[in-house]
Structure formats: structure tokens, C-alpha cells
N, C-alpha and C positions, 0 to 999 in steps of 0.2 A: 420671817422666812416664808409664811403660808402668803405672805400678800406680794411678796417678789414672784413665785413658784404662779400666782393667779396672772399676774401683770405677762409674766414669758407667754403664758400659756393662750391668753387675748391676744397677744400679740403674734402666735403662731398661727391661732385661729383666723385672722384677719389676713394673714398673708397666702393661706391655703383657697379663701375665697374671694381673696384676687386671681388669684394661678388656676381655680377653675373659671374663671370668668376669661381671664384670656386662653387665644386657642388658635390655632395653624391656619391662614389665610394664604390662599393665593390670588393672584390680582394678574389679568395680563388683558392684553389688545392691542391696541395698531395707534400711533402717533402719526398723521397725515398731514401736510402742507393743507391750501386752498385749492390747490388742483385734485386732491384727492390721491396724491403720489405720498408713499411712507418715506417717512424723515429720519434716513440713517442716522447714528449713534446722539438720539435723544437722552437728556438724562430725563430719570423715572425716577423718584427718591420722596421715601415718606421726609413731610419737614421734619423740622430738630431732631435729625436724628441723622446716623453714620451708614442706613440701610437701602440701597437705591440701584441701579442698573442702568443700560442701555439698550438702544430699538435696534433691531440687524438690520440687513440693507432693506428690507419691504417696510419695517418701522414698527414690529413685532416687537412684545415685551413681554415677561413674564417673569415675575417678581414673588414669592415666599415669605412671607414673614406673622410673628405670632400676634395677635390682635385685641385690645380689651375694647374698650368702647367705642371712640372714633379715633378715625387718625385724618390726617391731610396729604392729598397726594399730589406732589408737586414736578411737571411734564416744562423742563424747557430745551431750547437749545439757540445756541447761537445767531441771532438774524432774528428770532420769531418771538412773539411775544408769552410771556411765562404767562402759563394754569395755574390753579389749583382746584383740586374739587375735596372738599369735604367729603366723606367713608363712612357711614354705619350700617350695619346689617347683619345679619344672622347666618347668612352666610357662607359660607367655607368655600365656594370659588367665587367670584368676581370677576366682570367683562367691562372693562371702563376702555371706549374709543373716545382719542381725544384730536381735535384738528386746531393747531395753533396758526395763526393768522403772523402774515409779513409783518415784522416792526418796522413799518414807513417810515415810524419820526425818528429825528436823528437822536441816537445815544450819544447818553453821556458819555464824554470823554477817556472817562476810567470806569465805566459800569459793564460789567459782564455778567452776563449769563448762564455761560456753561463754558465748559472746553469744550474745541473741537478736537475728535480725535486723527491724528496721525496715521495715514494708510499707504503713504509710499515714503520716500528717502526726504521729500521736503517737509521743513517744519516753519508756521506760518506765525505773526504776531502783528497785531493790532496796529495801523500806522498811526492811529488817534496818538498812540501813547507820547509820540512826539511833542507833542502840544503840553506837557507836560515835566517831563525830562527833561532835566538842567543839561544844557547842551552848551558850551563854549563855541562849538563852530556858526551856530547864527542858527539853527534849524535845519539843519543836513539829514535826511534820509538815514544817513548814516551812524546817527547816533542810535534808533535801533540795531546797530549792527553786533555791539556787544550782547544783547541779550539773548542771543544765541549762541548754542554751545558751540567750542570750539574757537570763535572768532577771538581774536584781539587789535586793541588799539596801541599804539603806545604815543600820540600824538594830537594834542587836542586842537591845535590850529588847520590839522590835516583832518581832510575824511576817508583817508586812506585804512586798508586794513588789512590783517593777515590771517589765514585758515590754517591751520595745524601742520605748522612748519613753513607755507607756502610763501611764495613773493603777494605783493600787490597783484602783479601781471597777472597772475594763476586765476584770477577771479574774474568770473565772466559777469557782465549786468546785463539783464534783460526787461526790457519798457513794453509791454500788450506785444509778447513775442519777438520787441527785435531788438537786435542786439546794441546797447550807447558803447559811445567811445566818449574818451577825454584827449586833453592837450597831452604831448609828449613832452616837452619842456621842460616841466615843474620842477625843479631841485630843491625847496624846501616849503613847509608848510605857510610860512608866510606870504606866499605868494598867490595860495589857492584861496578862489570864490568858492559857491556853491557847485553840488555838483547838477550832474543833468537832472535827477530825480525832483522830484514837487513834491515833499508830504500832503500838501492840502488836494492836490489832485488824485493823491491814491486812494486808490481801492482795498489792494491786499500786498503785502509784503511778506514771499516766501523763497527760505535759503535752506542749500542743502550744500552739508559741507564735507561732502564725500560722497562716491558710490551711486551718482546723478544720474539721469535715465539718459538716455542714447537723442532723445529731440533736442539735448543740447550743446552743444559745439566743444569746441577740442582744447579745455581747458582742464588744470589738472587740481585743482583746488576747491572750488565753490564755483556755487551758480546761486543769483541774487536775483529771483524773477517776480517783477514789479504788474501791476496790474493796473490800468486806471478808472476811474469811477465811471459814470454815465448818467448822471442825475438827471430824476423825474422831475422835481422842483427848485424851484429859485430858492438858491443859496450862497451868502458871500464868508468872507473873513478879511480884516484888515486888521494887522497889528503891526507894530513898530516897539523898537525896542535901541539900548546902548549898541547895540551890534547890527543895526539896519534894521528894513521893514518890509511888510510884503502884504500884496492884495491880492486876493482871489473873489472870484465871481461865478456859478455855475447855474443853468437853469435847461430844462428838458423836460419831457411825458413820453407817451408810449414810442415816438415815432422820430424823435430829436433827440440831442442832449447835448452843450458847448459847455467847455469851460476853456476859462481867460486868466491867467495868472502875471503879476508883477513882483520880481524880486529884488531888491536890493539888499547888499551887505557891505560892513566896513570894517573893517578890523583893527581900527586905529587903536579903539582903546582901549583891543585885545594886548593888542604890540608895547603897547606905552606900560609894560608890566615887562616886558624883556628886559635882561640885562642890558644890553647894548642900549646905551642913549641914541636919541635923534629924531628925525622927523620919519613917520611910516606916513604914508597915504594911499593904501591901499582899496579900491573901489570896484564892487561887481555890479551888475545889472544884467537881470537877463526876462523875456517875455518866452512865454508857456501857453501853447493851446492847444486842445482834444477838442475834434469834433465828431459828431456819430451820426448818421442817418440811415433808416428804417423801411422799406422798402413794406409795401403792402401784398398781397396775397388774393389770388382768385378767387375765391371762397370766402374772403374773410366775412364774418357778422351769420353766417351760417351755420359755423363750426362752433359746436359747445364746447367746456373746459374740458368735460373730462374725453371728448371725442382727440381733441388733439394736444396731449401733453406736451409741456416741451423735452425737446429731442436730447441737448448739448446743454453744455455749463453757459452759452451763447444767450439763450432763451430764445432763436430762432426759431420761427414753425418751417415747417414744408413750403419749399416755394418763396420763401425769403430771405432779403438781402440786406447787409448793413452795410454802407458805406464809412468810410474813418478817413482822418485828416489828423496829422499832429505836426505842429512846428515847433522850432525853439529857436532864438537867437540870443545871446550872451555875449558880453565884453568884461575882461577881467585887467583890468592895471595895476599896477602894483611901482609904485613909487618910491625910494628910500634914501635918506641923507644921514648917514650914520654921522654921530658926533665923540663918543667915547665911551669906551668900557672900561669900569675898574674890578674887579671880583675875586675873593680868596677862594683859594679849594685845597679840596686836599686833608691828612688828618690832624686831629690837634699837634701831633706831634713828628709832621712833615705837610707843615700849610706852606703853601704859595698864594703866589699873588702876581696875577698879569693885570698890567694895565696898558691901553692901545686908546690912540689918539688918531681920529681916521677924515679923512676928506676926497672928497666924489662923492659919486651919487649909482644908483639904480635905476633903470625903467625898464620896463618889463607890459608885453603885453599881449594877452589873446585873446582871438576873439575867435566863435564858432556858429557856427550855422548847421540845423538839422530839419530836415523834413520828411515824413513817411505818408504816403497815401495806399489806404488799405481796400479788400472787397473781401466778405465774408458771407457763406451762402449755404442754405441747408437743401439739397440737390432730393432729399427721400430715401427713405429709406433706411434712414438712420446715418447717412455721408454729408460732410460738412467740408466743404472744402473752401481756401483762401487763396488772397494773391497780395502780393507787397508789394512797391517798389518805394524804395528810402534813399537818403544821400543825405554824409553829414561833409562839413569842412570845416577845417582849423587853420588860422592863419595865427604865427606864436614868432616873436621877438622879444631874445631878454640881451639888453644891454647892462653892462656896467663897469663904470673905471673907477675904482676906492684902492686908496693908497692910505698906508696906515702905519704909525711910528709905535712900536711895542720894547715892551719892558717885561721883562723875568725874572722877579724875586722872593725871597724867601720871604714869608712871613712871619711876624712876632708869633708868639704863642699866646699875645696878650690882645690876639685879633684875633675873633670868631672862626673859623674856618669855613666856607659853604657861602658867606655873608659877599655883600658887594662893594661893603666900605670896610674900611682899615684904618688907623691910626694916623696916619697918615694923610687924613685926609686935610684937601685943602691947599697940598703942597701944589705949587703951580705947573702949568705944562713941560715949562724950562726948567725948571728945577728936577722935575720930574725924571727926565729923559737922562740931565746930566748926572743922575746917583745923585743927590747932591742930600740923602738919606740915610739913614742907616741901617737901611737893609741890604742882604747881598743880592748882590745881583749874579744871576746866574746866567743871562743873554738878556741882549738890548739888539737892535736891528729896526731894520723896514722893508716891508712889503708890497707890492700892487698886483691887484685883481683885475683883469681887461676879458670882457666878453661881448661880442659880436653874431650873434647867433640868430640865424633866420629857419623855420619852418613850415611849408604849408602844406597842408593832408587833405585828400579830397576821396571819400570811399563810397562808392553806388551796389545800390545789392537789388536784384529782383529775385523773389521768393514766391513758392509757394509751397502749402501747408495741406494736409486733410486727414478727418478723422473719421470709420467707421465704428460703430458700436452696434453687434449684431447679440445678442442673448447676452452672456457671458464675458464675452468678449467686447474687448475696446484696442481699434489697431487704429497707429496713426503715423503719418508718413510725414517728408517735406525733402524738399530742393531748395538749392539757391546758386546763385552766381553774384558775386562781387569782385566789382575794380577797384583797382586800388592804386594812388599815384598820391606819389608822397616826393617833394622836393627839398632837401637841406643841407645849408652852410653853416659850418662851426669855426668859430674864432675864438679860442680861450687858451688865457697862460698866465700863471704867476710867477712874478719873480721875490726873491728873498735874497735882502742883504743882511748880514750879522754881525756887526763891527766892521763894518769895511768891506766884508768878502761875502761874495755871492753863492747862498747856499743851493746844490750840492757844491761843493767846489774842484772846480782841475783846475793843474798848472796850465792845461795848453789852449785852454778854450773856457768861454762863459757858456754854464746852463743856467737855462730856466727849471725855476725848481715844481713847472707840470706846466706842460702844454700841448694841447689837443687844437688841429687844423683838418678840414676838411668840406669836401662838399658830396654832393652824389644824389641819383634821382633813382626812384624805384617804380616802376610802372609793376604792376602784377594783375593775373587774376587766380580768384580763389572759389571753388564747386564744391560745394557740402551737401551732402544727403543723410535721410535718417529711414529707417522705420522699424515701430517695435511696437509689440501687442503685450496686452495686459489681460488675463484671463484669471477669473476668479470660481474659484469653490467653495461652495456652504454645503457645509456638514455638520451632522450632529457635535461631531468632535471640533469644533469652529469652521471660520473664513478664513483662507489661501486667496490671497491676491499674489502670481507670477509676473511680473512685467521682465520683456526680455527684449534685447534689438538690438542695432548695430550702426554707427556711426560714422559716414565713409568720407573724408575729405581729399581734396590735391590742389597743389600750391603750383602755378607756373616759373617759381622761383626754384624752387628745387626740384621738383617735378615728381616732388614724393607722394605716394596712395598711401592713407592711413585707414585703418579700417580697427574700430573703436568697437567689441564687441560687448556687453551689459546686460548685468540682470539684476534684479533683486525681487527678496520674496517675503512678505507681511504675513502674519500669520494671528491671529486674533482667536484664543483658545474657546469652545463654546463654556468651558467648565469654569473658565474665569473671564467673564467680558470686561471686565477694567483691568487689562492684561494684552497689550501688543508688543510683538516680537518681530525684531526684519534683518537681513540679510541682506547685506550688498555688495555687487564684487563684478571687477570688468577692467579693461585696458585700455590707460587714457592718455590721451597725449596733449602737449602743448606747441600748436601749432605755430614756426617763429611769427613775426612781426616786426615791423621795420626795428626796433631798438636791438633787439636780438642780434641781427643781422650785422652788425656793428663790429668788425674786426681789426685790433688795433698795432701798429706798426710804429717803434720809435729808432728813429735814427741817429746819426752820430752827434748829430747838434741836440739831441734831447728832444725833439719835436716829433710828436705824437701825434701818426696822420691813421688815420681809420678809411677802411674800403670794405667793401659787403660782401658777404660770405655764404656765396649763392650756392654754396654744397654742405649748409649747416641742415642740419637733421633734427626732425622735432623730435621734444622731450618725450620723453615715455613712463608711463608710471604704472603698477598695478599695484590694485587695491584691493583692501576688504574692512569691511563695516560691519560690526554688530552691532545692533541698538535695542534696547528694551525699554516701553514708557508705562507707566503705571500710572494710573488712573484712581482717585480715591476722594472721598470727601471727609473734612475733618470740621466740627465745629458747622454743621449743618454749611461749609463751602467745598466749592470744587477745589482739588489740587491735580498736578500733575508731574509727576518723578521721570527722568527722563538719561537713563545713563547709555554712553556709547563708546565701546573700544574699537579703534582704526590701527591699519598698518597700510603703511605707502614706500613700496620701492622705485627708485628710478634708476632708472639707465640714461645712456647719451644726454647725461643732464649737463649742461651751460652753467659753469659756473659765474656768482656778481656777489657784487659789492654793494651796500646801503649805508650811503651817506645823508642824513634826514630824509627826503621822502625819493631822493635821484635812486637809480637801480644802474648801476654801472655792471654789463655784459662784458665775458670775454670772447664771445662771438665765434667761439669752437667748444664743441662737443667735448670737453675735456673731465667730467667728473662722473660720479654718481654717489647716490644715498637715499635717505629713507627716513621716515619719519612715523614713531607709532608714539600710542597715550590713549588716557581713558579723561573724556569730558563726562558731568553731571549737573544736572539743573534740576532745580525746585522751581516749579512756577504754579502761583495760586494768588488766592485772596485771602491774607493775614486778618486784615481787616474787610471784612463786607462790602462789597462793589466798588475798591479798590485793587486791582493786580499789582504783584511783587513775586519777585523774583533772586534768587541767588542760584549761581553758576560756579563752580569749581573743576580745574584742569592739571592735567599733568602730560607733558611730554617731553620722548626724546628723541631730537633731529641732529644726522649726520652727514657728512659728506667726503669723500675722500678723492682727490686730485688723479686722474688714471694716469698721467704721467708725471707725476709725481708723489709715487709709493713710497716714500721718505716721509713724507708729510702725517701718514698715517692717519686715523679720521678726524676731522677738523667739526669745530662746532656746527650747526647748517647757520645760514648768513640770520634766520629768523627763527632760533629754535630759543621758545621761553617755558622753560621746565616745570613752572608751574602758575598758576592763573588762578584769579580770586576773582570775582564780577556780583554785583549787587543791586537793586533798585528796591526801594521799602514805599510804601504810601501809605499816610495815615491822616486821621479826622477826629475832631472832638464830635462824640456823638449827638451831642448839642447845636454845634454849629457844622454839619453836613458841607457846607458851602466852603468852608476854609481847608486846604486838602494840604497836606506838607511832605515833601519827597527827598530824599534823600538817594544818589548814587554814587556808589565805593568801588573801586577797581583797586587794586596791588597784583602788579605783573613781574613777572622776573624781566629782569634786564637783559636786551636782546645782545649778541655778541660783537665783536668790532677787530676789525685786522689794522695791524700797522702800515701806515703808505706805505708802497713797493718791499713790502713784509707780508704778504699773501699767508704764509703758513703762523706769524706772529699772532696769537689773538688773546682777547681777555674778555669780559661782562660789564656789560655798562651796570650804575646803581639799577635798584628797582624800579620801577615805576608806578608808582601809590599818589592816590586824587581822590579827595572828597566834595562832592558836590552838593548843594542843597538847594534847597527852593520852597516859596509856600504862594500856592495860587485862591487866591478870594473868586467866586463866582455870581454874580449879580443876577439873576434869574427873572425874565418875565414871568409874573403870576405867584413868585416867591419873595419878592421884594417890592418894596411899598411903590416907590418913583419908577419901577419900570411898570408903565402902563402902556408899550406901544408893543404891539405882538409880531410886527415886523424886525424887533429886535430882541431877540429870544432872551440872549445873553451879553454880560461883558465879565471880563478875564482881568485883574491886576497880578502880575505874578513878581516874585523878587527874589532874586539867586545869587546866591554866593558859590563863586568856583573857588574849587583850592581850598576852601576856608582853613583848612590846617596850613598852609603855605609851603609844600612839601617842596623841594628844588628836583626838578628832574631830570634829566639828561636826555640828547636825543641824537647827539653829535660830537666832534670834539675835532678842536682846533691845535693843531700838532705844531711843536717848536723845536731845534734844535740851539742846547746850549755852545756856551765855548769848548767845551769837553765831550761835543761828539755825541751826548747823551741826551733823548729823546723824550721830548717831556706834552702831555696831551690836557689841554685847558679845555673843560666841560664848555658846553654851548647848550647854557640851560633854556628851560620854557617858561612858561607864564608862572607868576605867584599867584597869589590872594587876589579875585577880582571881583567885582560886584553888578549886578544889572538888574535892569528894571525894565518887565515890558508888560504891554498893557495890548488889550487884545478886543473886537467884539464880532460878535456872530451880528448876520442881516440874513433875513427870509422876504 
């Protein structure tokens, strides 16, 4: 007992003359670029360990913590390359200034540094990440689109996407300030290439999906604002893959900078995993270039660094100019000779079974044209002012005549349900058709599909832009003018025969069971202005950054003034600096556009002529946004917590319909609703200089018919209740080089109304995907055989989509039996696929 009683007592002793040896430290100074300018929200953080901070806007820090012998203090951020200094001293305050230097060479692909943090409504993420992410569409921009809150997918052959309840339409894109368009055509995902955006040409990629500042246009969903790079040095990418291939090339210094891009995509043997057999031959191609030139300065070689900082996020000095160039040209075809689909659905214990036997074909094609030439110029005094003039054009033809012999029966229970064979199989085409089975047949019939359809879009904008920044303050304005002529003929109608009789059916006359004829040309012009000012306060008690402004557009179509007023307000506590708060709130509208405009008229013969609806009224929506992001390090990495509740009302809202990726307008002001939820995301590094991610949502979207108060409130045409989103990255810490990803989505299933049953609706299944992937990296100076330093790196990556083989829905093919009763065949998407692509960097 006397030598346990000795052993406590050493050991109290020993830990009494630790606790006098540690003792209260404070540490603070200034974190500075190379010009000598402090480096807002640097992190400051002892290593291994959970205790660190950030720089306020001069790059000021001051840190508290208790101290035994040495510690490590580790200064990074974003862009710049990571400190550390070693700590010991005697001590009790500390002055360590620390100037981190540009990271000129490229980062790794998944290696991070720090967060940046969040100080208005848009939140920003890494376009590397692409190069990485199992992505089904071929490399689309768009696959970052999920990782951000709010957004949803429910379609992996599309890069299409939804914001918290919104249409596609609602989402505005913006390329170095100006605004892209796409084709109007597209009715379903197998028809779409790539979109306008270049991941290898981006810079920065940032989305705000709500509560958006007033310099951007009169959408009421999201804005997706693209940035392009401007390289100082030669740098390429060439990779190809099962899904197409693409080249890039960049090279520039202080006073130039081009990039050249080539893309191709195919999606054959995405397609060749659809239910429906046959041949797809689907082909993009499109070329990509930025160019940038640098104008010189009266002074220049006189002027020291720290005499003339730069002004603007531009890196303009006083007195210069940069000029820009970007073009793009793209062809997209889309081919198809359907041969037959056989597929059960339905529950073990009401399985069916359509099978369709089809002959025609599809062509389908568009092609686009875009060109912007820019001037951007820093006048003194802190004003930056710009000028644009852009012009894109779309020329889109989709033909197609498929005629198709179908069959509706019941299925055994001793056939899988969900599956795409049956017991039956085998049985020949003739046999098929004639029953000549023993299952029930509940309808047999035929059908044909016939479309005709021509459009060409042709839209010129001259703009200009300018920003003051005077103390505190940052005010920024713009104009524009754009024309807009758009020409289009519509020829589509299917007919439906059912044993003999023409479905719908009358005694006194044959219908077609949907047909749409029309033509019509829309000439317009469209004047949009902005200007709003952003004023910030520091105070003891934290930073207030205000931004406020107002929106103003008019349409010569309708001849309506909108006037879009906006603010929101950040608020960065001084008491907790890993702690932002923001507010956002303002009246937004959705200006029409030709598809809108689309008002439709069916006459006694069932023929469905559309005329445009020059007294439609844009949508109107008011909002409000709270967000809170939390800031933390776990496990000596950065993390960052990020929760946001919205509420969106509208008025004068247009009601549609979404059939795979078409958006059918009723072309009057006939609805309204609303849509609120609360999104959250986790984003960090699980693993060390890998980022991951998980996102979780909840909403509820409504809409209710203003003449048609009967109907009472209807699902919204995109309202998914709840959302799951993931991306994981991990590494054996042995082999560094071998990186393995994993992204998981489960979406609730979006809503679906019966044809000419407007108020009929029900839920498609879920929408649940697993995707995987593991990328090998071959490194000059890491690996033995890479001895040539003009080729940094090469990439083998190999992915599995699907890999659980979930069947998803994204459509559904509607039949009527002999009994009048309405039966809807899923139009599943891709299963289980596999690809291989191989990638290398060139300097």
C-alpha cells in the first residue's frame, strides 16, 4: 500500500512540473502576399493540434494558447504556398510576420490547402475536382454541380440540373461575365453533348443558389458563374476515355495567355446499357478558345511593388488594358434505330410486362456558334471599367419517324419484376404479337412517332460593366442591350391504334392521340441594367459586409419594367472567427424567353397549334436565405459545416410539365407556389490532401392552378423532399499515388402528372447511384521511367457507374388497355457500366 501511495504521488509530482512549465502564450502579426498586401482569412493554427484562427481583411492575427516547450506554427491559405516556423521562447507575447509566396506550380489535383472562406451568397469549389469524379456524362462541368448545396440531378446522360424546387430554365450560367445559352430542342438526355463550359479551361467555379446579388440577370433559381484561367506557362492535357476524348493546350506570361481546347464525346456505349435495343450513334465535337492580351503602362519598370498594388481581382495597374477573345463552335448528332424492348415492371405481386417491336429511325441535330470580344481597363483611381460585344447561334433539327408494334401483359410471378427478360423469352416476333402465350394480355396495338422540327436562334448583346472601390466601399454597375431573333417550325403527332381502333377514340371522326403544328418568328430586344454597392465594417465586435442594389430589365415583347431590388448581409463575429452568418433577401423575376412564350390551342380535329403570348408576364418570386458556415479543424485538417434555410414564393408563375429533360410551358400566367427546406453539407478532408464531401436536403414545393381552385395544391413539377449527395476520397498511405473515389447520391423521385390529367399526379421511384473509381498517378521525379520533366504526369483511372445496378426512372411511357384503364411503362436509364480512361499532363 506504502509503494502504490509513493508511485500516485511521483506521478502527481511529475505532472504539477509539467503544468508549471507550460504557461499562457500569445502569438499574433500580419500574414502578407509578395506585394506586401495582408492575406484575408489565412489559417494560423498550431500543427497536431484542433487550435488555430484566421487573418481579418489587413491579414492581422492573434492567437492565445498555453505553451510548454516548442510548438509549430503552421500559416496557410489557398493559392499560396504553406509555412511553418518552429516556436520557442520564454516569452509571453510573440510577433511572428509571415509573407507566403504565389504557388505558381500546378496543384495537385485533390491537394488542398486551406478553405476559403464565404463572404457573400456565392459558394465556390475546385474545378480540378472533375478530373477525378466518376462522371457518366464524359466530363461535364456539371458533375460538380451536385456538390453543392441545394442542387439536384436526377439524370446522368443529362447535365441538366434543379435548385430547390426550380426548373432547368431558372438557372442562369455565366462564362468571364457573360451569360451562355444552349439549344432549345433537347427532349431527352440521350441527345445531349457536352455543354458550353470546358473544365480544363476553368479557373473558378461559383454557385449561389438563392438570394444572388443584383449584377446578375432575372433568373429565379441559381446563378452558376464560371471563370477562365489565363495561364503564365505552357500547359497541355490529352485524355481519352470509353466516352470520348479531349485536348487542351495553354501557354502565356505577364502580357499574353491562349488557350485551345478539343472535345469530343460518344455515348454509344453509355446507350448500349438502355433498355431499349438498337443502334445509338450519338457524336459531339466542339472547339474552345480564350484569349487574353495585356496592354503596357506609361511608367511601367519605374514603378516598385509596393508603390503600385493591384487595384481589382483583374490584377490591372493604372493605365491598363486587357483585351479578350473567346469563341466556341460545336456539332451535336444524335442518330437512332431502335430495334426492340422487352421489360417487366411493376410489384412481385402486379408484374407486367410490355414488349415493343419498332422500325424507323431518328436524326437529330445541332450545331452552335458563339463568339465574345472583351476590353477591360483600370481608368485610376480605383474604377475598372469594361465593354463586351458577344453573339451566339443555334441552328437544331430533330427528325424522326418510328413505328412500333407493342404488347401488354401480365407477368408470371415466376419473372423477376424490374428485369428485362421473362420467361418467355425467345418466343418469336410473330408469335409474340399473336398471344400465342400464356400470359394475359391486357392491350396489343401500334403506334407512330413523326417529327419535323426546325430551329434557328441567333442573340447579339453589347455590354458594359464597371467597378469602383473607394475605402470601404465597392460599387459596381453594368448595361446591356441584346437582340434576339429566333425562327421555328414544329411538326409532331402520334397516332395509337389498339386492336383495330384509334386511340382516343369517337364515333365521328379519327384523332390523333397528340399532335403539335406550328410555326412563328420572334424578333425582340432585351436592356438590362444593374447597380449595387457593397460596404463593409470592422469592428471589435466583427466584419458587416452590406451589399445592396437593384436589378432593372424591359422586354420589347411585352413591354414589361422589372425592377429586381437585393441585399444581403455577412456578418463574421469578432468573438468567433470560424463563424459566418449571411442573410439574404430581394425580388426576383424570371424573364420569359422564347419557350415560355409558347401558347397552345387544340381544335376540333385534336391538332395542337401553338402562337406566342406577347402579353405573358414574367415570373416573380421573393425570397429569403439564411446560411450559417462553420469553420473548424479536426484531426490537425480543415473542415467546413455549412447549413442554409430558404423560402421562395411566387406569383404570376407559368405553369409545365417535365418529360425527361423537354419542359412543356402553358404559356399563361395561370399558377402560383413556393418552395422552402433546409440544405447542409460537410466539406473537408477525411483523409489528408484529399477533399470529400457529404450534403443532405430537405424540401417542400407547391403549386396551385389560379383557375383551377378545385385542384387544390399540386406537387411542384420538381419538388424532391429529400436529398442525400456524397463524394469520399481515399489513399493507402503507402502508395500516395493510388487515390480511390467513391460518389453516392439517393434523391426522392420527382413528381409526374397523367397526359391531359393535369391535376392526376403520383412519384416516380427514388433515384439512388453509386459510382466509383480508382485513379493511379505516374509522377515525374516519383517514378523511375518518368525521366522527361516536360511531362509532369500521367493518369490511368477505371470506374464503375452504377455498380449496384439500381433501375431508375426518369419517364414513362403511358398505354391504354381494352378496359379504358391507364397503365404507365417506366423508361428506365443506364445500369451497370464500366470505363477506362487514361489521361497525361505536358509542360
Amino acid at each position: 500500500m506504502t509503494a502504490r501511495k509513493t508511485v500516485i504521488l511521483l506521478i502527481l509530482t511529475l505532472l504539477s512540473i509539467a503544468g508549471m512549465g507550460a504557461r499562457n502564450v500569445r502569438l499574433y502579426g500580419y500574414v502578407v502576399d509578395s506585394e506586401n498586401t495582408g492575406i484575408e482569412f489565412a489559417n494560423v493554427y498550431l500543427k497536431d493540434s484542433t487550435i488555430g484562427t484566421t487573418t481579418n481583411r489587413n491579414g492581422y492575427y492573434d492567437l492565445q494558447f498555453r505553451m510548454g516547450d516548442t510548438v509549430t506554427v503552421v500559416f496557410s491559405m489557398l493559392g499560396y504556398v504553406q509555412t511553418e516556423q518552429r516556436v520557442w521562447t520564454d516569452r509571453d507575447v510573440l510577433n511572428i510576420n509571415v509573407m507566403l509566396p504565389t504557388d505558381a506550380e500546378a496543384l495537385d489535383e485533390i491537394e488542398v490547402r486551406g478553405i476559403r472562406k464565404q463572404t457573400g451568397t456565392m459558394d465556390q469549389v475546385d474545378a480540378k475536382t472533375t478530373r477525378v469524379m466518376p462522371d457518366a456524362t464524359g466530363g461535364g462541368i456539371e458533375s460538380l454541380m451536385i456538390t453543392f448545396a441545394g442542387v439536384r440531378q436526377n439524370n446522368e446522360l443529362s447535365s441538366q440540373y434543379n435548385v430547390r424546387g426550380g426548373s432547368f430554365d431558372e438557372n442562369s450560367v455565366y462564362v468571364n461575365g457573360i451569360e451562355a445559352h444552349r439549344p432549345l430542342l433537347l427532349r431527352a438526355g440521350q441527345q445531349e453533348g457536352l455543354s458550353f463550359v470546358n473544365p480544363e479551361m476553368t479557373e473558378t467555379v461559383e454557385l449561389s443558389a438563392g438570394g444572388f446579388d443584383a449584377q446578375y440577370g432575372d433568373k429565379m433559381s441559381s446563378v452558376l458563374d464560371i471563370t477562365y484561367k489565363r495561364p503564365r506557362a505552357t500547359e497541355a492535357m490529352l485524355s481519352a476515355s470509353l466516352l470520348g476524348a479531349n485536348a487542351y493546350v495553354g501557354f502565356g506570361n505577364e502580357r499574353h495567355s491562349e488557350m485551345h481546347a478539343i472535345r469530343y464525346k460518344t455515348s454509344k456505349y453509355m446507350l448500349g446499357a438502355l433498355p431499349t435495343a438498337g443502334s445509338y450513334q450519338p457524336n459531339f465535337l466542339d472547339y474552345q478558345t480564350f484569349m487574353t492580351w495585356k496592354t503596357g503602362t506609361k511608367d511601367e519598370g519605374q514603378r516598385t511593388k509596393n508603390q503600385e498594388p493591384r487595384l481589382s481581382a483583374s490584377g490591372l495597374k493604372k493605365g491598363q488594358w486587357e483585351l479578350s477573345l473567346m469563341g466556341n463552335v460545336s456539332q451535336n448528332t444524335y442518330h437512332f434505330f431502335p430495334d426492340s424492348l422487352s421489360q417487366a415492371y411493376g410489384t412481385f405481386m402486379d408484374s407486367k410486362k410490355l414488349t415493343i417491336y419498332y422500325e424507323g429511325q431518328e436524326k437529330d441535330i445541332f450545331r452552335t456558334a458563339f463568339a465574345a470580344f472583351g476590353a477591360k481597363g483600370n481608368v485610376g483611381q480605383g474604377v475598372e471599367i469594361g465593354f463586351t460585344a458577344s453573339g451566339f447561334y443555334s441552328n437544331e433539327q430533330e427528325n424522326y419517324d418510328i413505328s412500333g408494334l407493342y404488347r401488354l401483359t401480365e407477368n408470371p410471378m415466376s419473372t423477376t419484376a424490374g428485369g428485362t427478360t421473362t420467361e418467355n423469352e425467345g418466343v418469336n416476333k410473330d408469335e409474340e404479337l399473336q398471344g400465342e402465350v400464356d400470359d394475359k394480355v391486357l392491350g396489343k396495338g401500334n403506334y407512330h412517332q413523326h417529327a419535323r422540327s426546325r430551329l434557328e436562334m441567333g442573340v447579339m448583346t453589347l455590354a458594359h460593366d464597371g467597378s469602383w472601390k473607394s475605402g470601404k466601399n465597392l460599387m459596381k454597375w453594368g448595361i446591356s442591350g441584346r437582340a434576339e431573333l429566333i425562327s421555328d417550325r414544329v411538326r409532331e403527332w402520334e397516332w395509337r391504334d389498339s386492336a383495330g381502333y384509334s386511340l382516343p377514340s369517337k364515333e365521328d371522326n379519327l384523332e390523333l392521340y397528340y399532335a403539335m403544328s406550328g410555326e412563328s418568328e420572334l424578333k425582340s430586344v432585351r436592356m438590362q441594367g444593374y447597380l449595387q454597392d457593397t460596404y463593409r465594417w470592422n469592428t471589435d465586435a466583427g466584419d458587416v459586409l452590406l451589399t445592396a442594389g437593384a436589378h432593372v430589365s424591359w422586354w420589347s415583347v411585352n413591354r414589361e419594367v422589372l425592377v429586381s431590388p437585393r441585399a444581403s448581409v455577412v456578418y463574421l463575429p469578432g468573438w468567433k472567427r470560424d463563424l459566418t452568418l449571411r442573410l439574404a433577401t430581394g425580388l426576383y423575376y424570371q424573364s420569359p424567353f422564347y419557350k415560355e412564350l409558347k401558347d397552345t390551342l387544340t381544335d376540333a380535329d385534336g391538332i395542337t397549334r401553338f402562337t406566342l403570348n406577347r402579353e405573358l408576364k414574367a415570373q416573380r418570386s421573393a425570397q429569403v436565405v439564411l446560411g450559417a458556415d462553420y469553420y473548424f479543424r479536426a484531426w490537425g485538417r480543415p473542415f467546413k459545416l455549412t447549413a442554409e434555410g430558404y423560402f421562395k414564393y411566387i406569383d404570376r408563375m407559368e405553369s409545365y410539365t417535365v418529360d425527361n429533360v423537354r419542359i412543356r410551358y402553358s404559356g399563361q400566367n395561370d399558377a402560383m407556389g413556393y418552395s422552402t427546406g433546409l440544405d447542409m453539407k460537410l466539406f473537408g478532408e477525411l483523409v489528408p490532401g484529399a477533399d470529400s464531401w457529404i450534403s443532405f436536403g430537405l424540401m417542400r414545393s407547391r403549386m396551385k392552378m389560379t383557375e383551377h381552385p378545385e385542384y387544390g395544391w399540386l406537387l411542384g413539377p420538381n419538388e424532391q423532399r429529400y436529398a442525400l449527395s456524397m463524394l469520399f476520397q481515399d489513399y493507402f498511405p503507402r502508395i500516395p499515388q493510388l487515390r480511390f473515389h467513391l460518389k453516392f447520391v439517393y434523391f426522392d423521385g420527382l413528381p409526374y402528372s397523367i397526359p391531359k390529367h393535369f391535376e392526376k399526379q403520383g412519384r416516380m421511384t427514388d433515384y439512388k447511384r453509386l459510382d466509383i473509381g480508382a485513379t493511379y498517378a505516374f509522377r515525374y521525379g516519383r517514378t523511375k521511367w518518368m525521366k522527361n520533366p516536360h511531362v509532369p504526369a500521367w493518369y490511368i483511372q477505371a470506374e464503375v457507374f452504377n455498380i449496384v445496378g439500381f433501375k431508375n426512372v426518369n419517364s414513362y411511357f403511358w398505354l391504354q388497355d381494352y378496359y379504358n384503364q391507364i397503365h404507365r411503362s417506366p423508361n428506365y436509364l443506364t445500369g451497370r457500366m464500366y470505363n477506362i480512361k487514361i489521361s497525361v499532363e505536358l509542360k
